[in-house]
C-alpha positions as CSV (number, residue, x, y, z in Angstrom):
1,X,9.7,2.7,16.1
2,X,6.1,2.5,15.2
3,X,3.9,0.0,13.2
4,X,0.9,0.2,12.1
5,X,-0.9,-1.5,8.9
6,X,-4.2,-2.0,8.5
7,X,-5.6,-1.6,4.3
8,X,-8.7,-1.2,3.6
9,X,-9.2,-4.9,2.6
10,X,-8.5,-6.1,6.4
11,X,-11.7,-4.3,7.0
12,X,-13.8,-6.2,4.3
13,X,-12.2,-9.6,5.3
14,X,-13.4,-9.1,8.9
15,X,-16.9,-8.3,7.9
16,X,-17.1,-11.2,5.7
17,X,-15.4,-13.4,8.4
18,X,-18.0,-11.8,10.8
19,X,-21.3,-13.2,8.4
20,X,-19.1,-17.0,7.5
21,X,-18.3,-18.2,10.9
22,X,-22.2,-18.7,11.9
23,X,-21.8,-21.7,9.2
24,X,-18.7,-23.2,10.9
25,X,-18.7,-26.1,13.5
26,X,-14.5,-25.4,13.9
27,X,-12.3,-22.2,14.0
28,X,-8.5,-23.5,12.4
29,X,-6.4,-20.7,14.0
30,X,-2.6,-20.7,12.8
31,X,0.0,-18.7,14.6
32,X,3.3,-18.4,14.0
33,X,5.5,-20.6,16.6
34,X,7.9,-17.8,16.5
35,X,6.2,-15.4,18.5
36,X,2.2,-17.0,19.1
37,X,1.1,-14.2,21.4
38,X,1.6,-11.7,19.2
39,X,0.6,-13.5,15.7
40,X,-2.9,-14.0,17.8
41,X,-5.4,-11.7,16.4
42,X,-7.5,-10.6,19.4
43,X,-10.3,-10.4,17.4
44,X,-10.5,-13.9,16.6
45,X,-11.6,-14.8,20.2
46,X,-14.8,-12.7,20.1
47,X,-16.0,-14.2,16.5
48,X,-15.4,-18.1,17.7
49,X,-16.3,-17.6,21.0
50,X,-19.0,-20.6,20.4
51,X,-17.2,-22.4,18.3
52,X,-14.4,-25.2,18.9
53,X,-10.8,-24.3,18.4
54,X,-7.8,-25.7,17.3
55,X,-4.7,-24.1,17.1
56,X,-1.9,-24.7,14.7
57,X,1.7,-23.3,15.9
58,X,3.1,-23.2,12.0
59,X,6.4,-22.9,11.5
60,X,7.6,-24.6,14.8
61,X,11.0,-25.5,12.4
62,X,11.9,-22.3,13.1
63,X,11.2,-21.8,16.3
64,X,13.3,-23.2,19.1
65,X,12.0,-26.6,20.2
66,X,11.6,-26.1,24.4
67,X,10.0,-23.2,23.4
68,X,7.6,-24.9,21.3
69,X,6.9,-27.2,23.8
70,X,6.1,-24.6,26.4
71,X,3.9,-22.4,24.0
72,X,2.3,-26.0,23.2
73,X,1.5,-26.8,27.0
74,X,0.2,-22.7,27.7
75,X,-2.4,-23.4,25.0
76,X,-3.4,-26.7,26.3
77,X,-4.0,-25.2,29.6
78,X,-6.2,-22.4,28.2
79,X,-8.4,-25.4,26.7
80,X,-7.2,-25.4,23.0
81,X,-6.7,-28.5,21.2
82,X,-2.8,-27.6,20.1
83,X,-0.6,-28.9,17.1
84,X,3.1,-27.6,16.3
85,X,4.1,-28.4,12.5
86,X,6.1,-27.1,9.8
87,X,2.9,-26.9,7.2
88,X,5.6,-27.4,4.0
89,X,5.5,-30.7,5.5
90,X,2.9,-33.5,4.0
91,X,3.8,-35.7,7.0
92,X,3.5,-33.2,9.4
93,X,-0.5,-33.4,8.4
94,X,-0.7,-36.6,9.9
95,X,-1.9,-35.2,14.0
96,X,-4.4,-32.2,12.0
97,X,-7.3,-34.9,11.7
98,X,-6.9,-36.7,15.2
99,X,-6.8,-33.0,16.1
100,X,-9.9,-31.5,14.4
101,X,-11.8,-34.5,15.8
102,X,-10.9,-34.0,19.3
103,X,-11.6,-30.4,18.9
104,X,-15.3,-31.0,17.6
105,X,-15.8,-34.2,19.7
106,X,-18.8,-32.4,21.5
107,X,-20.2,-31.1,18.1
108,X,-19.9,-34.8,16.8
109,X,-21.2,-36.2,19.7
110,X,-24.9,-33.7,19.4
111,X,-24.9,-35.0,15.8
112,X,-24.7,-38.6,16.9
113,X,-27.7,-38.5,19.4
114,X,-29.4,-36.4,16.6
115,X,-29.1,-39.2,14.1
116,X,-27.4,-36.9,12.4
117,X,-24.7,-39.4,10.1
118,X,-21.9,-38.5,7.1
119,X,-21.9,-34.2,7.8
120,X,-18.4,-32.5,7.2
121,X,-17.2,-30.8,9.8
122,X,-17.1,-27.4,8.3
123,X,-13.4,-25.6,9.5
124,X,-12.8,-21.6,8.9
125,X,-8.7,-21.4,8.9
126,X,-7.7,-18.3,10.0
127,X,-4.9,-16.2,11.3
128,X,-2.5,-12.6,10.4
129,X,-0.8,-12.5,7.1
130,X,1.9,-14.3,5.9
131,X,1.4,-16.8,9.0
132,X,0.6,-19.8,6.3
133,X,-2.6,-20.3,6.2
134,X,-2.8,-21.4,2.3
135,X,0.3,-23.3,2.4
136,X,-1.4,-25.4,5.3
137,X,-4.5,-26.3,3.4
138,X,-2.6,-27.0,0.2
139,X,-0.6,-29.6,2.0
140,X,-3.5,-30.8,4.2
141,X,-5.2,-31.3,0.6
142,X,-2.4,-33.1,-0.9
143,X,-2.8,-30.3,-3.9
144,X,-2.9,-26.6,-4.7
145,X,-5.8,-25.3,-3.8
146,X,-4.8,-22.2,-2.3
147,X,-3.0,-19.5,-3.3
148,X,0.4,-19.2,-1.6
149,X,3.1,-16.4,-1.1
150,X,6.2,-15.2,1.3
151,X,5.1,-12.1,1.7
152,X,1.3,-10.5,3.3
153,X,-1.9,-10.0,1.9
154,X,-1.9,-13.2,-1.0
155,X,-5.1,-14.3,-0.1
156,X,-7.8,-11.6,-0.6
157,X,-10.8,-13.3,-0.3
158,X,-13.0,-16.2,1.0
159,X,-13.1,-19.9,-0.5
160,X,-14.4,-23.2,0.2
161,X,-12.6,-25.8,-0.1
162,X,-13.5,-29.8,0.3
163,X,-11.0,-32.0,1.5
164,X,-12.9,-35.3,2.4
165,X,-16.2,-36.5,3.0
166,X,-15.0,-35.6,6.7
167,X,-13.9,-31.6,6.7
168,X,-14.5,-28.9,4.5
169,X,-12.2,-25.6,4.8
170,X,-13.0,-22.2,4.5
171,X,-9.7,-20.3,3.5
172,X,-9.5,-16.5,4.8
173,X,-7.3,-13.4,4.0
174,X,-5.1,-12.7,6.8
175,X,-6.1,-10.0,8.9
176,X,-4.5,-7.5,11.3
177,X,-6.0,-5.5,13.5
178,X,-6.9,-1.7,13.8
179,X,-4.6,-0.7,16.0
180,X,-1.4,-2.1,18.0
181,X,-2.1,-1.1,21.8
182,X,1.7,-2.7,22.2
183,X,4.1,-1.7,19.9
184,X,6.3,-4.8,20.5
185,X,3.6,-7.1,19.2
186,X,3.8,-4.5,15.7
187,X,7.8,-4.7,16.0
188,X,7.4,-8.5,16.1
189,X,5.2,-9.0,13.5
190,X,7.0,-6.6,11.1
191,X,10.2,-9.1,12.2
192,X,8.1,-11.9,11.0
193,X,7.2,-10.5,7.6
194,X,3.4,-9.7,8.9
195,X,3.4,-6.4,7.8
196,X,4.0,-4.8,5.1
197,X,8.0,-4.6,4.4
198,X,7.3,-1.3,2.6
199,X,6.4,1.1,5.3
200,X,9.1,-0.2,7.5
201,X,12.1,1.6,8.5
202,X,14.2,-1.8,8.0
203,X,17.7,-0.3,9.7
204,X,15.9,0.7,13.2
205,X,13.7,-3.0,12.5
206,X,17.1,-4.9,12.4
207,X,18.7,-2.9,15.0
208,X,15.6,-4.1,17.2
209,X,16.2,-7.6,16.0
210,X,20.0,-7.5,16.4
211,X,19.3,-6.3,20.4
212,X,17.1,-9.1,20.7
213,X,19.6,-11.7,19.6
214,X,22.6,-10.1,21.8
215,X,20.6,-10.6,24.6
216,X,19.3,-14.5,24.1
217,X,21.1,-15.7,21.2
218,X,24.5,-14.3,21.2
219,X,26.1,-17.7,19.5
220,X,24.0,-17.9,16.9
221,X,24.3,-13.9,15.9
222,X,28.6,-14.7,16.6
223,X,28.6,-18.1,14.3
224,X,26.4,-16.4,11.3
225,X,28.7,-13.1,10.5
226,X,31.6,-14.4,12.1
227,X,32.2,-12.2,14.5
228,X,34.0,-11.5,18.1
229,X,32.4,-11.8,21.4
230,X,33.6,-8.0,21.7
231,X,31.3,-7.4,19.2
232,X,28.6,-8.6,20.7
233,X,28.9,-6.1,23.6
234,X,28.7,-3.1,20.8
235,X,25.6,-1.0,20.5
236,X,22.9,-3.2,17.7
237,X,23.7,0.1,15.2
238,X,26.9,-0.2,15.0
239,X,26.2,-4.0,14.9
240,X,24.6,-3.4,11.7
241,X,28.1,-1.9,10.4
242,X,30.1,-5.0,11.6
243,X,27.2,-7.5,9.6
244,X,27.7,-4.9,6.7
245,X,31.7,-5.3,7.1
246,X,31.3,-9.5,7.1
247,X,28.8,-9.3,4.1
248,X,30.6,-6.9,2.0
249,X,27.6,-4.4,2.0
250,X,29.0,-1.8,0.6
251,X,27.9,1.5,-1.7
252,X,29.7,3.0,-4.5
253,X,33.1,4.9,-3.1
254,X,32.9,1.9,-0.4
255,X,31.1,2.5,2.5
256,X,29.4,0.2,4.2
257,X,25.4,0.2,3.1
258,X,23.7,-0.7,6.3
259,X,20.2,-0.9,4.3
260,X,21.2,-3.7,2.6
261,X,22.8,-5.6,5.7
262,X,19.3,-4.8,7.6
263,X,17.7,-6.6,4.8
264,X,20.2,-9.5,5.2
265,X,20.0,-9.8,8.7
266,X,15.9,-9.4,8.7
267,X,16.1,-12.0,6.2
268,X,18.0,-14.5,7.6
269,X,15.9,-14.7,10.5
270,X,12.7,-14.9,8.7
271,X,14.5,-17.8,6.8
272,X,15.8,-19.9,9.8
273,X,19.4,-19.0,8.7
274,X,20.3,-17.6,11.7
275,X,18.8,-20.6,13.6
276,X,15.8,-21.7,15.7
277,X,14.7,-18.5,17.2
278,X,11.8,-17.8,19.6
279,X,10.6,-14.1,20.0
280,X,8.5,-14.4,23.2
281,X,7.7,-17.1,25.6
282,X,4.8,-17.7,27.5
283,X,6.0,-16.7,31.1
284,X,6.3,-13.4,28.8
285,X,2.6,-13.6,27.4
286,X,0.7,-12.9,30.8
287,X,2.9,-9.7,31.2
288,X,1.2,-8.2,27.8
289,X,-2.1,-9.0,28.9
């Protein structure tokens, strides 16, 4: 299976995140807790190279929780300043300030000696589509201010946005990148809703996912569609046909319509229903490199 998707307004947003982040002090980057190696954009190293970091694992209710503490302690060690959250969550805002500060402790230090009082640290949040970016700052901000959406491509240009005397944010269009050297980072991010649902093939994309899950989360795939533990030893398509069996997928005369099972079962992994799953861990991360 291949995946690639890269419209032409990926290319503008990178040229205009190329020119804004000279007039940032921090670089917000949100990945999805799910799989953080691959919802990394590579390019995002090379335009904050001298800026500081902070990175947001969103969606860590998702996500199982040793994992999240493992992807948590990988960052750390790489020198990030590293949060975990669900951004739905107001209360889950509570560690982003003590955070940003840390992360721009040297920045606020040089403006201290400078005499330098009252400047807003100026954030750029970035990260791939559909990762939450918008949701993030709208719950950071205690209001809508971003525009917001469950599926890519929502936000389609740059905005400013002032939360405080302390920290203004710079919201971004999610952006991919060129090319997938790795097809499993484009299989993962298609699972995650990253790319576009349309040029998918959703069957093979499920029978991917449906692999996956028989070979690290065979309870969870047995307890949601009910099924035997023979099952689970069955090939991922034919899988598909025992999901379509349990969720009464079926076209007219009464076969079973795998299309719309893929849907189901793409779905209710994107939507936690099949459980806290983790696509990659970190032990997992140096092999890609």
């Amino acid at each position: 299976m291949q995946v690639q998707w890269y419209p032409g307004h990926m290319t503008k947003a990178r040229r205009a995140m190329k020119e804004d982040i000279r007039l940032v002090d921090l670089v917000i980057e949100l990945l999805d807790a799910r799989a953080p190696y691959s919802s990394r954009n590579p390019d995002i190293d090379e335009l904050g190279r001298q800026k500081a970091r902070l990175i947001i694992l969103n969606k860590a209710d998702l996500a199982a929780e040793s994992a999240n503490r493992a992807w948590e302690q990988y960052f750390e060690q790489k020198g990030f300043v590293t949060v975990r959250m669900d951004a739905r969550r107001r209360s889950d805002m509570k560690p982003v300030q003590t955070a940003v500060l840390s992360a721009c402790r040297e920045k606020l230090e040089r403006d201290r000696k400078r005499g330098i009082k009252n400047r807003p640290v100026r954030a750029m949040v970035v990260g791939i589509p559909n990762v939450g970016k918008s949701t993030f700052i709208n719950s950071y901000a205690g209001k809508a201010c971003a525009k917001t959406g469950n599926k890519p491509g929502v936000t389609r240009g740059n905005q400013w946005i002032r939360l405080s005397r302390e920290l203004e944010l710079l919201d971004t269009p999610g952006i991919l990148w060129p090319r997938f050297e790795d097809q499993e980072v484009g299989i993962r991010l298609a699972m995650l809703g990253s790319v576009k649902d349309d040029i998918l093939n959703t069957e093979e994309l499920a029978w991917r996912l449906l692999s996956f899950m028989q070979e690290r989360y065979r309870e969870a795939l047995r307890e949601r569609y009910s099924l035997e533990e023979s099952d689970l030893e069955k090939q991922p398509e034919v899988l598909l046909e025992q999901v379509a069996a349990a969720r009464n997928c079926l076209v007219k005369g009464g076969g079973l319509d795998c299309a719309k099972a893929a849907k189901i079962v793409i779905e209710d992994f994107r939507s936690g229903r099949l459980g806290r799953i983790t696509l990659e861990l970190p032990d997992e991360a140096d092999s890609y490199e």
